[in-house]
N, C-alpha and C positions, 0 to 999 in steps of 0.2 A: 504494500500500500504506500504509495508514494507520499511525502511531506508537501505540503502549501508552498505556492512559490516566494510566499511573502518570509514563509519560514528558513528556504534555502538561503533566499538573501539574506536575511539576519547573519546567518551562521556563516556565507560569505565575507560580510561585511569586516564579523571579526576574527575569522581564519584566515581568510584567503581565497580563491574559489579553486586553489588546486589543492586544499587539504579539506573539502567537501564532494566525497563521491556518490557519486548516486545513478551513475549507470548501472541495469542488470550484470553487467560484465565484470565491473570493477567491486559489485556488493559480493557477488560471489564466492569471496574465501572468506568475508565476512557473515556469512548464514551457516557456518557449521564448527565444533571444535573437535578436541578428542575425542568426545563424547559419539558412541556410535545410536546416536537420534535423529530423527528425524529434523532438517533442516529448515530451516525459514528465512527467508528476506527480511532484510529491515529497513526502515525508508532511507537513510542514509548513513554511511560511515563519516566520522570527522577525528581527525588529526590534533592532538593538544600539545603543546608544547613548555609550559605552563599554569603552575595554579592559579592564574589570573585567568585562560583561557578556556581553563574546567570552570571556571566559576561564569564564566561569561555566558558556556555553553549551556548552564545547568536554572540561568537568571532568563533563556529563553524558554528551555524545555518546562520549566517551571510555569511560568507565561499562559503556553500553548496546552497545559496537559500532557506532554509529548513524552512516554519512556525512554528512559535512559538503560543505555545496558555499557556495562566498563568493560574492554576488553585489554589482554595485556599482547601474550603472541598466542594466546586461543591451544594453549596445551591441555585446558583444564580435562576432567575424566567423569564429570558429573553432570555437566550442561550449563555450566554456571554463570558462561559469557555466551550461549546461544542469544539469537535476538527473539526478542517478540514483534509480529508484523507492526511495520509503520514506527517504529520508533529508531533511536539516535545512538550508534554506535559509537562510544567514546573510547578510540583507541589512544592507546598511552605510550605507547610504543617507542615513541620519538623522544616521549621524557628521560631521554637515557644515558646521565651526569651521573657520574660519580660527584658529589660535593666535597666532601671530606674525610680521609683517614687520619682520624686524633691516636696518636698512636700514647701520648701524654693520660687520655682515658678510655684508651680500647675500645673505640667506638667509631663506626663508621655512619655516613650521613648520602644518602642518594636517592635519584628518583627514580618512580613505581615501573620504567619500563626498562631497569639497567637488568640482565640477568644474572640469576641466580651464580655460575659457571665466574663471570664478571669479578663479583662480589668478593667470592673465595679467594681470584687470584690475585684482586687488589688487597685483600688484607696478607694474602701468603708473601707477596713483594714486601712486606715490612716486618718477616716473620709474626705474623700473626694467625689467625685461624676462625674461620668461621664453618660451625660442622653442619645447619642443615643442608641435607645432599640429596634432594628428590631427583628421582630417576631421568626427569629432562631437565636437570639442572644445565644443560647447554644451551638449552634455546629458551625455557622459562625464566619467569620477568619475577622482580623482587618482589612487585606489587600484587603480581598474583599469588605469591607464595604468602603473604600476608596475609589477603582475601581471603585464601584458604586455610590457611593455617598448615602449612605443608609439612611433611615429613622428612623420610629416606633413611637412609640405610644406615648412618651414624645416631638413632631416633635412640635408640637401648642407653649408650651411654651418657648422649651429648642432648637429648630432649630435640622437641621441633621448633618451627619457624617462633612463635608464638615467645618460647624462654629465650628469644636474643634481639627481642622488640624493645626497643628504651620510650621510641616516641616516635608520632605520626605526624602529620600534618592533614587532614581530610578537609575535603569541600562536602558543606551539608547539601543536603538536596537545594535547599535557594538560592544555593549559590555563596555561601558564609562561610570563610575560608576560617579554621580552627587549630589549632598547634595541642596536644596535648604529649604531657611526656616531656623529658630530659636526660641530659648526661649523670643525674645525680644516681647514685648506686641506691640508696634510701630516699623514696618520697614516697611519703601517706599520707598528703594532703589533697582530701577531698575523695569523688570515686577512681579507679582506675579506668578512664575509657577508652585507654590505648585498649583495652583487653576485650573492650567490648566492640570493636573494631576490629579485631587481628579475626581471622574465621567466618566473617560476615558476609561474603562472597559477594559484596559491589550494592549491600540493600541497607546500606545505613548511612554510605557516603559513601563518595571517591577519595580515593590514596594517593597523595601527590607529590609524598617526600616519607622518605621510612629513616627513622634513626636507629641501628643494628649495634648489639655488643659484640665485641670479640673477644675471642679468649687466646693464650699463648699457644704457638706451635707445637704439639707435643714434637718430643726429640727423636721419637723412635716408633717404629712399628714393624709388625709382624703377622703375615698371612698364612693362615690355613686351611686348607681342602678335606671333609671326611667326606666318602661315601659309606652307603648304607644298602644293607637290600632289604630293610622293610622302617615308611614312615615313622614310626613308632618309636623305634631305636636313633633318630636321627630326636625326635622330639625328647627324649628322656635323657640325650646329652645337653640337651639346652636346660632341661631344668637341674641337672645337677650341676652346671657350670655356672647356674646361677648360686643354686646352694651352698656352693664352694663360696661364694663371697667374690667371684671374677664378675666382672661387669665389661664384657670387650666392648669394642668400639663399633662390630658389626658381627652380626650372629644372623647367617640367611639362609634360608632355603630354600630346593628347587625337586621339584619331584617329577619322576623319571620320562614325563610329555615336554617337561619344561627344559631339562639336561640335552636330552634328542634334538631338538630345536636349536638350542642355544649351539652346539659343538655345530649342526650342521652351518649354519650364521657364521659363527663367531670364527672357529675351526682353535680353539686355544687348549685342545688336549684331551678334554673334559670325558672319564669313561663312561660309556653310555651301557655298561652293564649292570648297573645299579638303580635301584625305588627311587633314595635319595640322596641330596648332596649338601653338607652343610658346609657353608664358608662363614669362615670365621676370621677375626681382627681383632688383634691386641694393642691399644698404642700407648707412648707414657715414657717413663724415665726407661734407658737400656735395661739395666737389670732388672725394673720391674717387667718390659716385656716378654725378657725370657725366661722368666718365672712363671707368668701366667700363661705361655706360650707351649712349653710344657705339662702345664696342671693340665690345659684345654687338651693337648694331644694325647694325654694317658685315662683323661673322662673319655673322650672320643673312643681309643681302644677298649673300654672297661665296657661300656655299651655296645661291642661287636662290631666295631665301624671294620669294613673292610679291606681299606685304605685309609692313612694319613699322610696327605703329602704338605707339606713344610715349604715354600718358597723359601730359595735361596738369598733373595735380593728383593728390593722396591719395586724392579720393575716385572720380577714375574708376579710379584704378588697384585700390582697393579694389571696384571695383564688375566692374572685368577677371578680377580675383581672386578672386571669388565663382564664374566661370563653373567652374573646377574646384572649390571647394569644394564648387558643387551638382551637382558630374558623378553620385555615385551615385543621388541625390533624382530625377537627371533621367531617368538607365536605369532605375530600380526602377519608373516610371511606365507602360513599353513592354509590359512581360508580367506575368502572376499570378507569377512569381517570377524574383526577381536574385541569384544569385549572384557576391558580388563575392570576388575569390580573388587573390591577393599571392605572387609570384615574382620574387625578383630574382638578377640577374646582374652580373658586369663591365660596367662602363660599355662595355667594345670590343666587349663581346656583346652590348648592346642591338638595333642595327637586325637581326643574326642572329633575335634570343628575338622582336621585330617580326614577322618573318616568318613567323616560324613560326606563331606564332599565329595569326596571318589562312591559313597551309597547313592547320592542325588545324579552325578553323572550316569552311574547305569542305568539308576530308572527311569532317566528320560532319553535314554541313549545320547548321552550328548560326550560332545569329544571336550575335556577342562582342563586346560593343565595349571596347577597350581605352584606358587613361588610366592615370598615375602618375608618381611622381616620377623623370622620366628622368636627374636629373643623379646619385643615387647606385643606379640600376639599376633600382630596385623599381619593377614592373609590375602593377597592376591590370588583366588579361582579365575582364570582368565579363559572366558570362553570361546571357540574357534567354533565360527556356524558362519553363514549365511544368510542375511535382510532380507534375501529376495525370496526364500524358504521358509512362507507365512508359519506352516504349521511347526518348522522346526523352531522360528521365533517364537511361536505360543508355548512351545516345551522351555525354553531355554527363561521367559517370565516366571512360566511357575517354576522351577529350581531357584530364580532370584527367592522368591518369596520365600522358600523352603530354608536355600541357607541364611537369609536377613532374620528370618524368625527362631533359626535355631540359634543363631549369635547370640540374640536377645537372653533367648530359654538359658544363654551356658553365663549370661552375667557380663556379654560385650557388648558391642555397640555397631551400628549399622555404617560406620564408615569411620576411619581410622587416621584418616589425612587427605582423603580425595573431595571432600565436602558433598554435599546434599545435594543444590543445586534441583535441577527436574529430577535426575535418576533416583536420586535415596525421597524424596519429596513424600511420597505415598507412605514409605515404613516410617518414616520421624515421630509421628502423634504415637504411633504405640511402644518405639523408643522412651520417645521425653516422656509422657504422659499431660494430663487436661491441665495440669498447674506449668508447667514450664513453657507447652503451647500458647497458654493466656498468657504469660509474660514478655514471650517473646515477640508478639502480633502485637502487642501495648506498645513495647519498646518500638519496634517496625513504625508505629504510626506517629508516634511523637515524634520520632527523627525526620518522617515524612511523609505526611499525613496526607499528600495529595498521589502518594501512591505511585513514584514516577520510578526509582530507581528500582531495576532489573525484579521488574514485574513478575511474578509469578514463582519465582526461584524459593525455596528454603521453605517459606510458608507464605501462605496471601495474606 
C-alpha cells in the first residue's frame, strides 16, 4: 500500500529523495528477514543517519498514523523487522560510527547500525574484549542485538547482549530524543530503563546510540572437541562440568544431522561417525586454562566420549570453532527452507528437551537437526522442509507447538535470544501468563499510545 505523496515529500524534504525508496524493486529486500515468513511490502524504506533524523522521521509518522518498523541489516530469526503493509521502514544501517573507545573506563560508545563483528575488533585493537558473539555477529548491527537482546556462544560464561548495556540513547515514538544510562559502574537513581529497552524489539522506541562495557582480554584459551554416540552422554558431561565448579567460555552442541552438514560445508575434519559432538572452551589466566582444560577432557572420557581431541594452537581451535558457527550456513544448504527456532530449558532438562525433539521429528516425519548452546540450555531444532509443501508446513506448526509447550512443561522458556517478534507471538501469553501480558501492553501504550512502532510484533 503505497504512502501519500504529501507524505513522500515530507520525508524527502528531510532525507533526501535518494535515501527515500519506494519503488516495488528497491522495497524488495526490505519485505523479508531471516525469519522464514511470509513476506510483505511496506510503503516505503528511508535511510537515517542521525538521531535528529529518526526523530524527524518519527514527528511525521506520528502526524500521519503511519507504522514505523526499525530495521538494522534484517538478520533477525523471529520476524521482528518484517514490515506491516503501508508503513515506514526505518533502516539504520548507515548509522555506523564507532564514537568512542574509553579504554580509561572500559566502555565503548557507537551507533545502532555499526556491527556486532565491528565492535569486538574495535575493542580487541586496544586489548580489550567484548564477548556477546551471536552466530551472525559478521553482518548483524549492535542495534539489533540490543532490540533483541542477543546471545551466542560465549552466553554460559560471559552472559548476553543485555549485561554489557551501560546506556542508550532512544527516540520515543514522537519523536523525543532520551539518553538514559552512563559510564558510572553504580547508579540506582530512579528506574532502570536502559533495561526496559534492551529486548524490546523496535516497540518502545528507536536505538540511536548504545553505550557497551568491556571487559579485559582474557590471556589464554583453549579448545576442545568430544564426540559421543549417544545425546545423553554428551548432555551428562555438561552437567558435571558444571558441577565441577568449571564454567568454560563455550560448551556447544551439534547432533549427528547437524555434524553431516557442517563437515560437508565446512570440510574442517569433523567425524561424522558419531550422535554427538560437544565443543568446548576454556579461556582465563594460562594455568588456569590448563587446568580446566584437563578437568573438561577427563569429565569428557569419564562419560564414554569417544574421542577427545585437544587443538594444538588458536588457530585450529579457531578453525574447531567455526564448525558450529557455520552449523546454520551448513543446514540452510539441505532444503529450499531452514527454519532455525530457539528453546531453552534447565540445564537438568536438556538431555529430556534432546529427546524429545528427535520423538517430535519422527512423529511428524520431519527431517530436524538440532545444535546450541548446551551449557546455558538454549537449543536450536532447526528444521529442513519446504514452504511450498503446505501439508509438510502444517506438520512442521504442530511440532512448533509440541516442543514450545514442552519447554514451558520442563521450566524454560519459548525463546532464549532470538526474540518473539511474529514467530514466538502466539506461545508468549501462556509463557508470561495474564499479569505480565497486562503489564506489558500498559507499558506498550504509555510509550506509544498511538500504536505506531513495529505494529503487531511481541504483543498488540
Amino acid at each position: 500500500m503505497p504512502l501519500q505523496d504529501s507524505v513522500l515529500d515530507r520525508l524527502r524534504a528531510l532525507l533526501g529523495a535518494a535515501d527515500v525508496l519506494v519503488s516495488a524493486e528497491d522495497l524488495i529486500p526490505y519485505s523479508f528477514d531471516g525469519t522464514a515468513v511470509l513476506n510483505q511490502m511496506p510503503g516505503c524504506v528511508v535511510f537515517v543517519e542521525s538521531a535528529a533524523e529518526v526523530s524527524g522521521v518519527l514527528k511525521i509518522a506520528q502526524t500521519e498514523k503511519i507504522p514505523v518498523v526499525t530495521r538494522g541489516s534484517g538478520t533477525g530469526l523471529s520476524g521482528g523487522s518484517l514490515p506491516v503493509p503501508g508503513c515506514i521502514v526505518l533502516c539504520t544501517a548507515r548509522m555506523n560510527r564507532i564514537l568512542e573507545v574509553d579504554q580509561a573506563n572500559l566502555t565503548l560508545r557507537a551507533q545502532p547500525g555499526v556491527t556486532t563483528l565491528a565492535i569486538a575488533d574495535a575493542a580487541a585493537a586496544v586489548g580489550l574484549f567484548y564477548p556477546p558473539d551471536p552466530g551472525s555477529m559478521k553482518i548483524s548491527t549492535i542495534g539489533g542485538n540490543v532490540a533483541e537482546n542477543s546471545g551466542g556462544l560465549r552466553g554460559l560464561k560471559y552472559g548476553i547482549t543485555r549485561n554489557y548495556v551501560m546506556g542508550l540513547e532512544v527516540v520515543l515514538a514522537d519523536g523525543e530524543i532520551m539518553v538514559t544510562g552512563n559510564k558510572c559502574v553504580k547508579d540506582v537513581a530512579g528506574y532502570s530503563l536502559k533495561d526496559l529497552f534492551v529486548g524490546s524489539e523496535g516497540t518502545l522506541g528507536v536505538l540511536t546510540e548504545v553505550l557497551l562495557r568491556l571487559i579485559p582480554k582474557p590471556a589464554s584459551k583453549r579448545t576442545l572437541v568430544a564426540t559421543y554416540s549417544a545425546m545423553d552422554a554428551a548432555a551428562q558431561t555438561v552437567s558435571d562440568i558444571i558441577s565441577a565448579h568449571i564454567i568454560p567460555c563455550t560448551l556447544e552442541v551439534l547432533d549427528r544431522t547437524t555434524i553431516g552438514c557442517v563437515e560437508d560445508f565446512a570440510k574442517v575434519g569433523l567425524p561424522t561417525d558419531c550422535e554427538a559432538l560437544l565443543l568446548m572452551e576454556t579461556d582465563g589466566h594460562p594455568a588456569q586454562v590448563a587446568e580446566e582444560a584437563g578437568q573438561m577432557e577427563a569429565i569428557a572420557r569419564r562419560n564414554g566420549a569417544m574421542e577427545v581431541r585437544v587443538a594444538k594452537d588458536d588457530a585450529e581451535g579457531a578453525r574447531l570453532a567455526s564448525a558450529r558457527r557455520s552449523a546454520f550456513s551448513a543446514l540452510a544448504r539441505v532444503a529450499p527452507t531452514t527454519i532455525l527456532e530457539d528453546a531453552t530449558v534447565p540445564r537438568s532438562e536438556l538431555a529430556t528437551m534432546v529427546r524429545f525433539v528427535e520423538h517430535v521429528a519422527r512423529k511428524y516425519r520431519l527431517r530436524i537437526g538440532t545444535f546450541g548452546h548446551m551449557g546455558d540450555g538454549n537449543l536450536h531444532p532447526t528444521f529442513l522442509t519446504d514452504e511450498r509443501n503446505h501439508e509438510e508446513m502444517h506438520r512442521v506448526e504442530e511440532a512448533f507447538v509440541e516442543i514450545f509447550n514442552e519447554a514451558i512443561r520442563l521450566g524454560g522458556t519459548i525463546t532464549g535470544e532470538h526474540g518473539v517478534g511474529v514467530a514466538k507471538k502466539n506461545f508468549l501469553p501462556k509463557f508470561a501468563g495474564d499479569a505480565q501480558m497486562r503489564v506489558m501492553r500498559e507499558l506498550r501504550k504509555v510509550l506509544d499510545p498511538s500504536g505506531i512502532l513495529n505494529p503487531g510484533k511481541v504483543c498488540d
